[in-house]
C-alpha positions, 0 to 999 in steps of 0.5 A, a space after each residue: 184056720 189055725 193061729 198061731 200062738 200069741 197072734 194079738 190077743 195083747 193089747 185093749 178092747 179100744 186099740 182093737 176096735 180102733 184097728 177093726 174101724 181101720 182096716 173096714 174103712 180101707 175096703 170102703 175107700 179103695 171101693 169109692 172110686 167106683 160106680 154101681 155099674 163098676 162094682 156090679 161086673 163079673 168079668 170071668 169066673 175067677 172075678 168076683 164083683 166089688 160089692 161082693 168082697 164088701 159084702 162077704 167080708 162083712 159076712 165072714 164077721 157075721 157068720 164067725 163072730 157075731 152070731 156065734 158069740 153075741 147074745 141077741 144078734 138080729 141077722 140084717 138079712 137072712 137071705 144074705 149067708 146064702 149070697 155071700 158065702 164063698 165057700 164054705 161047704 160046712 155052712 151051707 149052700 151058696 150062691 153059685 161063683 161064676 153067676 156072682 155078676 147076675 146079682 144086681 141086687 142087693 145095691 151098693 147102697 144096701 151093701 153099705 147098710 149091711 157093713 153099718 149094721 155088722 160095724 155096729 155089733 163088733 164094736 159091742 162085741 168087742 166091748 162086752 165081751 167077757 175077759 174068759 172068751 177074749 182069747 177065742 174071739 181076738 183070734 177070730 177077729 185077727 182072722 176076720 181082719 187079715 182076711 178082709 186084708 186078703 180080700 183088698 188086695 182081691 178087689 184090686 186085681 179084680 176091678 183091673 180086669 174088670 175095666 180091662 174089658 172096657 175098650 175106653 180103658 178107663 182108670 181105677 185111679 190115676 194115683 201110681 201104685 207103686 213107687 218108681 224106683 231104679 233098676 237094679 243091676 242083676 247079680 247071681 247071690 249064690 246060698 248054700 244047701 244043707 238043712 234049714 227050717 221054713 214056716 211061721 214061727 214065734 210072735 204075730 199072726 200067721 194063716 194056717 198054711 204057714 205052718 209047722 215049721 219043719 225042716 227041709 234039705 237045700 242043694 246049694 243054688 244062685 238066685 237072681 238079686 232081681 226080678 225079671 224086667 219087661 225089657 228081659 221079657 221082650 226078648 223072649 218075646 222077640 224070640 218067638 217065645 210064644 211059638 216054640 213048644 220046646 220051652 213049655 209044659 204041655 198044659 202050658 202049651 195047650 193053654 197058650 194055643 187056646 187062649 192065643 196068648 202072645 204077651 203078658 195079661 193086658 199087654 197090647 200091641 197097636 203096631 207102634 210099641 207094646 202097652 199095658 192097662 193098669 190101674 192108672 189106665 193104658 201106658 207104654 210098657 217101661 222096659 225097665 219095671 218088673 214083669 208082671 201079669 204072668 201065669 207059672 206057664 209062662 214064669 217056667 217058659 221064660 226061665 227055660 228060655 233063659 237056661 235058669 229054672 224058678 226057685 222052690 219055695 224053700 229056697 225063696 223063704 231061705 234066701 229071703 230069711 238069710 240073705 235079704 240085704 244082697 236081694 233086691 225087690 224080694 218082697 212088694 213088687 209082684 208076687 213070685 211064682 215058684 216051682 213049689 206046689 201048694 201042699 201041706 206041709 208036713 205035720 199040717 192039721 186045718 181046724 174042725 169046722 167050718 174055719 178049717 176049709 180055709 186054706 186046706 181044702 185048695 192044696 190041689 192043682 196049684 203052684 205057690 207064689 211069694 213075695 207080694 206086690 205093690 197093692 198087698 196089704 202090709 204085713 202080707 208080705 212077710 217071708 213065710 206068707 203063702 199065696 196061691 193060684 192055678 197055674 194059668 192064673 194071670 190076674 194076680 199080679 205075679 212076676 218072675 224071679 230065676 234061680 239055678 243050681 250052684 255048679 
C-alpha cells in the first residue's frame, strides 16, 4: 500500500509502542465476550471467524514486519502463513476463504499465544531498529495498525451475522453502540458545481486508495442534510417496494427474487411490528434511527422510489469538505453507499510487491461507500476514506443518504 507522506514517522519509539499495545488490546477486548464456539463459526462466505481476524492481523506483522526486518525472528508456527494469509497471491498459497469455519484448530487459547508471541518481537523491533530504517518501518507499522483497525470493525460486522443465525438471538454485548441522538429535520443543502479536488492530501495516513488527489468537474446538486430513516424506509416498504420491478436494476432485481429479500438484513416481521437483531440482541425497529443493513440495490431502489437518485462519490467528499456545518450524521453513523464505482483514480500506481495487492486488485464489480458507522474505528471516518463492497452486500453496516440535481 502506498502512504502518504508524512504518515507518522514523527514521534518516539515509546509513543509508537504504547499505540501498537493500544490498538492490539482493542481487538482482544471486542473478542472477549465470545466463546470459542462464538469465535470459530463461519457463517457465509464473506464471514470470516473471530479468531481468524485475530489471527491474521497478527500475521500481516509477522509477514510484513518481522520476518523481514528483525534479525533471528523464530516463526511461531510455519504452518500458520498458509492459514491466515487472506489474499496475498505474491505471498503464497492459502487456505481457502469460504472454508475458514472448518478450522477448528488452532484454538483461541493457541491464537492468543501466537499474538503474545509476535507482540513480544514488535516491541524489540520497534526498539532496535536503526534510525536509517525507521522511516521504512513506521510506515509499515502505520499500515499494519490501520489495518487491524479495519479488521475491528470486521469483527464486528461478522459476529452480527454470525449470531443472527442463532434463533435465540443472543447479544454480542448489551452495551448500545451508538449514542442516541434526536432526529434531525431533513433539509435540501444545495452545492454548486464546477471544478473541485478530492483525494487525501497533506499530513496523516492515508490508504493508497485515497490517492492522488485530482480534480473533478461537479453539476451543481442538493443533498439531503440527513440520512434515511427506517420510518422513511417503511414506507417504501408499505409501498410494495420489494415487489415493483420499475425501481430496481436488473441485478438488483434478480437478487431480491432469489434471496426473497423483503426488508433490510435482520429486520423480522412476527405479525406484531417489525424487529431488528443488532449487536445488543433483538429490538423493535425505531422509526426514528438511520436505516441500516441495506445493499447499493437497494439504497438505488429506494432513492428511485422517492424521485431523488445517490450522490457520487465526489459529490459526497465536497459536500463533506465544504459545507459539513449544514450536514448532519455525515459521518459515524452508517457508512453510505454511493453511485460511484470502486476504480482507480486517475494517476493511481499500487506498490510492487506483495503490499500493493491491497486495495488495488478489488477496483472491479464494486460500489463505494463513505462516511463510516458507529463501530468504524475513529480516524476511519475522515472524508477522503474509501470503503468498498459488492453491490449486494448487507452486513456491512451501510445506509442511505439522497441527493439530486440542482434545477
Amino acid at each position: 500500500m502506498q502512504l502518504v507522506a508524512n504518515t507518522g514517522v514523527r514521534g518516539d519509539r515509546q509513543d509508537w509502542a504504547a499505540r501498537y499495545d493500544a490498538i492490539r488490546a482493542h481487538t482482544e477486548s471486542l473478542a472477549a465476550p465470545l466463546s470459542a464456539e462464538d469465535q470459530t463459526v463461519q457463517s457465509m462466505p464473506d464471514v470470516s471467524p473471530t479468531k481468524w481476524h485475530r489471527a491474521h492481523v497478527s500475521w500481516f506483522f509477522e509477514n510484513f514486519l518481522l520476518v523481514p526486518h528483525l534479525p533471528g525472528y523464530r516463526l511461531f508456527d510455519p504452518g500458520f502463513g498458509y492459514l491466515f494469509n487472506s489474499y496475498y497471491e505474491a505471498v503464497g498459497p492459502r487456505h481457502p476463504r469460504p472454508m475458514r469455519g472448518l478450522l477448528s484448530r488452532p484454538g483461541i487459547e493457541e491464537i492468543g499465544r501466537y499474538r503474545a508471541h509476535v507482540d513480544g518481537a514488535m516491541r524489540r523491533l520497534i526498539g532496535i531498529a536503526g534510525d536509517e530504517s525507521w522511516q521504512q518501518l513506521a510506515a509499515l507499522l502505520e499500515l499494519g495498525l490501520n489495518h487491524e483497525e479495519q479488521h475491528q470493525e470486521l469483527l464486528l460486522m461478522d459476529i452480527l451475522h454470525v449470531l443472527s443465525c442463532n434463533s435465540l438471538d443472543p447479544a454480542y454485548d448489551d452495551r448500545p453502540f451508538a449514542k442516541e441522538r434526536p432526529l434531525p429535520s431533513l433539509e435540501w443543502v444545495g452545492l454548486s458545481g464546477g471544478l473541485r479536488e478530492i483525494g487525501h492530501a497533506g499530513e496523516g495516513f492515508a490508504f493508497d486508495n485515497e490517492t492522488p488527489r485530482h480534480r473533478v468537474w461537479l453539476d451543481p446538486f442538493v443533498l439531503a442534510s440527513r440520512l434515511v430513516t427506517c420510518g422513511e424506509y417503511l414506507a417504501f416498504i408499505g409501498d410494495d417496494g420489494y415487489c415493483r420491478p420499475e425501481l430496481w436494476m436488473s441485478e438488483g432485481w434478480a437478487t431480491v427474487n432469489a434471496q426473497s429479500w423483503n426488508a433490510p438484513l435482520y429486520w423480522r416481521n412476527d405479525g406484531t411490528g417489525w424487529s431488528i437483531f443488532t449487536l445488543e440482541g433483538r429490538k423493535p425497529v425505531d422509526p426514528r434511527e438511520p436505516v441500516r443493513h441495506v445493499s447499493f440495490y437497494e439504497a438505488d431502489a429506494y432513492a428511485r422510489w422517492a424521485g431523488k437518485r445517490l450522490p457520487t462519490e465526489a459529490e459526497w467528499e465536497v459536500a463533506a469538505t465544504q459545507d459539513e456545518r449544514s450536514l448532519d450524521q455525515l459521518q459515524g453513523q452508517v457508512w453510505q453507499w454511493t453511485a460511484s464505482p470502486y476504480v482507480a483514480y486517475p494517476g493511481f500506481r499500487p506498490l510492487a510487491g506483495a503490499i500493493g495487492e491491497y486495495n488495488g486488485k478489488f477496483m472491479s464489480n464494486q460500489m463505494v461507500l463513505r462516511g463510516g458507522a458507529a463501530i468504524t474505528p475513529r480516524g476511519h471516518t475522515r472524508p477522503t476514506y474509501r470503503n468498498f463492497f459488492p453491490p449486494s452486500a448487507r452486513w456491512c453496516v451501510a445506509g442511505i443518504r439522497l441527493a439530486e440535481d440542482a434545477s
